[in-house]
N, C-alpha and C positions, 0 to 999 in steps of 0.2 A: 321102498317107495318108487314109484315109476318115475321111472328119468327124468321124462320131460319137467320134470315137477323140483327134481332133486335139488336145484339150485337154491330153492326156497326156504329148503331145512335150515335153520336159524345155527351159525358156529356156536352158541353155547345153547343147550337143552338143559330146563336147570334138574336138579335131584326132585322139585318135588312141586308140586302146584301150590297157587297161590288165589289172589284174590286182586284182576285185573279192574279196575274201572273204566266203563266208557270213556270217560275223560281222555284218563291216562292212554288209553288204546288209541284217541284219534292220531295221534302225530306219528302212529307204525303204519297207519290205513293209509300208504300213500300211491298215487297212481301207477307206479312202479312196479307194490306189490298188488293190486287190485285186477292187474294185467300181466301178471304170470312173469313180468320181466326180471323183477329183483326184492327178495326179503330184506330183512333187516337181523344184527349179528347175532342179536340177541341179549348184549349185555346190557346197552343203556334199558330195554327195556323191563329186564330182573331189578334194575334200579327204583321200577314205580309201581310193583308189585308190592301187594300186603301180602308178606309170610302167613301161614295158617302152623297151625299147631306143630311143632316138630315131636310130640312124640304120638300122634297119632298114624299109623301105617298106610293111614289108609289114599293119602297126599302122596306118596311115591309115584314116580311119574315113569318109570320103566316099564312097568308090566303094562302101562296105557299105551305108552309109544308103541312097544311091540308088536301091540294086538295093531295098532292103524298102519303100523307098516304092511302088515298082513294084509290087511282088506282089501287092495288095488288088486289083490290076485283072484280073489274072492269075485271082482267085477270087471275082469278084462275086456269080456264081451260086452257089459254093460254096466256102465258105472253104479246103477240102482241097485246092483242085486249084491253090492259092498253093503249099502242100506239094511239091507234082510241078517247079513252076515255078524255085523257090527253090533248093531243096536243089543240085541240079547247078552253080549259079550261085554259090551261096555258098560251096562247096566250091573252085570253081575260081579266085573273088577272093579268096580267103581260106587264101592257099597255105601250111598247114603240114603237120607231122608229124604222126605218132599221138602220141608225145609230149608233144606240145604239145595238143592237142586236147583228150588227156585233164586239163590241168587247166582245173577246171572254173570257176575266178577268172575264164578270158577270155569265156566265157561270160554268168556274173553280169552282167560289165562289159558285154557288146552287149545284153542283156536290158535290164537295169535302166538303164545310164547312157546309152545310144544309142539305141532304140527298144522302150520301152515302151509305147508306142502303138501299136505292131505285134502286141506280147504282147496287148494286150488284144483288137486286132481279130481277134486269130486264135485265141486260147483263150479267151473270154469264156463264161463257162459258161451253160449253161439254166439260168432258174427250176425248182426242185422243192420237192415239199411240203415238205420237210424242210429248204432254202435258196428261199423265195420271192424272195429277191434274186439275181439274176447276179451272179455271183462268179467270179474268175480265181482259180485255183489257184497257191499262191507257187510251187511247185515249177516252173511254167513259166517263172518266173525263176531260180530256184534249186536246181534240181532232178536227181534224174541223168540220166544220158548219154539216155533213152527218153522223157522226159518233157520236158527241157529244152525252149524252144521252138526254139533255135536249136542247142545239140549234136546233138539228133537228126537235124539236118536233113543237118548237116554229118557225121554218123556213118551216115546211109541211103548217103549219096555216096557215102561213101568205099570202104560194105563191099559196096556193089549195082553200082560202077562196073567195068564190064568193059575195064580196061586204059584207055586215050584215053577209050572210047565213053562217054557218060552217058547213055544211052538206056534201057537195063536201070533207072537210077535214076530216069529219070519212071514207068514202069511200073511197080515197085516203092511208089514214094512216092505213086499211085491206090490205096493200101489200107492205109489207117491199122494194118488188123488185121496187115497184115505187116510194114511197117516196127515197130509195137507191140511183136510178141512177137518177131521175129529179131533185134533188138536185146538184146534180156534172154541171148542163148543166143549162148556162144563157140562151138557151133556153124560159126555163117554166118561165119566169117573164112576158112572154106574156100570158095574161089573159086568150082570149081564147084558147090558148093550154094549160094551166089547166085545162080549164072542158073540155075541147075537150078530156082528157087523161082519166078522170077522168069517163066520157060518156062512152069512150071504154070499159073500167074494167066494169062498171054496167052493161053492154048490153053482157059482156060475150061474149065479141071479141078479147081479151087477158087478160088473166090470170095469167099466171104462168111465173115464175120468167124467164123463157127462153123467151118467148111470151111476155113480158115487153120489156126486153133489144135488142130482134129482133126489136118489133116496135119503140124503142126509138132511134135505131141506123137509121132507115129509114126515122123517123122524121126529125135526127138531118142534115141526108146526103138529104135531099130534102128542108129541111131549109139552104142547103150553096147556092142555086140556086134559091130558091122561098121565099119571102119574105111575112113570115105571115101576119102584119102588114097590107100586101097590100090587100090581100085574102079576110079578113072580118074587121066587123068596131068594138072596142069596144070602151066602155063608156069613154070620158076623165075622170080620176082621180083629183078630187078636194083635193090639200095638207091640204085645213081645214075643211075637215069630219074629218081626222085623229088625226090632233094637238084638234079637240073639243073633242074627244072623249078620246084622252089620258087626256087632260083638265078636265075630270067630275072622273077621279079617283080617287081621294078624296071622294064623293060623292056614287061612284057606291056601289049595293049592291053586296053581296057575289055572287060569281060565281055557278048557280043552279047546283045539281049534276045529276037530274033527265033530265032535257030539255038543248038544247044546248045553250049554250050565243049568246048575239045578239052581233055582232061586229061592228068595223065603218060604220058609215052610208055612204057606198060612194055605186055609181048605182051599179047596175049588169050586168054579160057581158050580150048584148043581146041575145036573147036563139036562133034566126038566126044562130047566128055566132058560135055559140055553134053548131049546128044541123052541120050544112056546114063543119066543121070542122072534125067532129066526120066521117060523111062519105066520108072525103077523108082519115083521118087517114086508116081509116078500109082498104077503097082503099089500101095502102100505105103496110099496115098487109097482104094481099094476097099474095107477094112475099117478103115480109120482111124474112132478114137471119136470122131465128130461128133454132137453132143448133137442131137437131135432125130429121127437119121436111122434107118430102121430099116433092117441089111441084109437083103438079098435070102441065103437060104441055097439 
């Protein structure tokens, strides 16, 4: 982990994740650690953690660590591109459900109990006139599913991954401004408006954080009137590619730091529908309200 940070690793890391509650977490959120100056030991805080299952493998907390120790290397030059790095990898050791994902206890617990020294290397905020101090927002420990530092990462995966491929999700997770806002919007649980989005970015037909939120608002307001669903066809979702593949994590090997994990075996959107999509988005980006931009009439 990068030095500046190292002081923050908690003296006891426990064996295995748990189930943190807001509650329980406010009294670690203290100004001390929120400003990079001082953690906490980490024991009283294993005291008000709910244990999860000891004989499911999947709760070991080492092979997590290791990979976040990883990532500050992954983003020297820029702490976002740890984002890109992460996300597909933590997704893939981290073999659960949407169910499960969604609470947000296990969360707390990798934030605050396991690597908080990560939260702060990678959310540590600017000085501004109004906070001359650097300051970590709790929410990146506590926070919801967008904001989290680690739900999000685990939630761009899940909803950017095209079947096995995690590829669509390093490309996705180069712009803060879209993983940002397609998180907020049930939207993007349709398939192919993930790589339809995701097409966009790569073809260098919206970029920039303005150019994201213009085109996502045009999506969302042509999605109350058209219904994607109807538009192109994807693949039905089989619920047991998923439950086997959570099923072999016992088994699976370490997550590769060089090549991307292969994820659930379920199909892939059709690249039709992918294609189709991508050029009405763009369509759709022509007059999208992009603050600054003036159209051409």
């Amino acid at each position: 982990m990068n030095d500046r940070y190292q002081h923050l690793e908690p003296q006891h890391i426990p064996e295995r994740l748990g189930l943190l509650s807001a509650t329980a977490a406010d009294p670690f959120l203290t100004e001390d650690l929120l400003r990079g100056i001082q953690g906490h030991g980490g024991v009283d805080l294993a005291k008000v953690v709910e244990p999860l299952s000891e004989d499911d493998p999947r709760w070991k907390v080492e092979p997590l660590r290791e990979l976040i120790e990883d990532a500050p290397y992954k983003g020297r030059e820029n702490r976002t591109a740890a984002d890109a790095w992460l996300a597909p990898r933590l997704h893939a050791a981290l073999r659960i459900n949407r169910r499960e994902a969604a609470d947000q206890r296990i969360w707390n617990h990798l934030a605050l109990g396991v690597a908080p020294d990560y939260v702060a290397w990678r959310h540590m905020g600017a000085p501004t006139a109004k906070s001359p101090e650097p300051r970590i927002s709790a929410a990146r420990f506590k926070g919801v599913a967008d904001r989290q530092c680690f739900s999000r990462l685990w939630w761009a995966a899940e909803l950017f991954r095209n079947g096995a491929d995690y590829s669509p999700v390093e490309a996705a997770c180069s712009n803060q401004d879209l993983i940002h806002t397609v998180l907020r919007v049930s939207l993007i649980d349709h398939r192919p408006t993930a790589q339809a989005l995701v097409r966009v970015l790569q073809k260098g037909i919206a970029t920039t954080g303005r150019e994201i939120n213009g085109l996502m608002a045009a999506v969302n307001t042509a999605g109350a009137t058209l219904v994607y669903d109807a538009m192109v066809e994807d693949e039905p979702r089989d619920p047991d590619d998923l439950r086997h593949w959570i099923a072999e994590a016992e088994n699976a090997p370490p997550v590769d730091r060089h090549e991307l994990p292969i994820g659930p075996d379920e199909e892939p959107v059709p690249e039709e529908s992918i294609e189709r999509l991508t050029a009405y988005f763009a369509e759709l980006f022509e007059t999208a309200p992009v603050r600054g931009r003036t159209l051409q009439v």
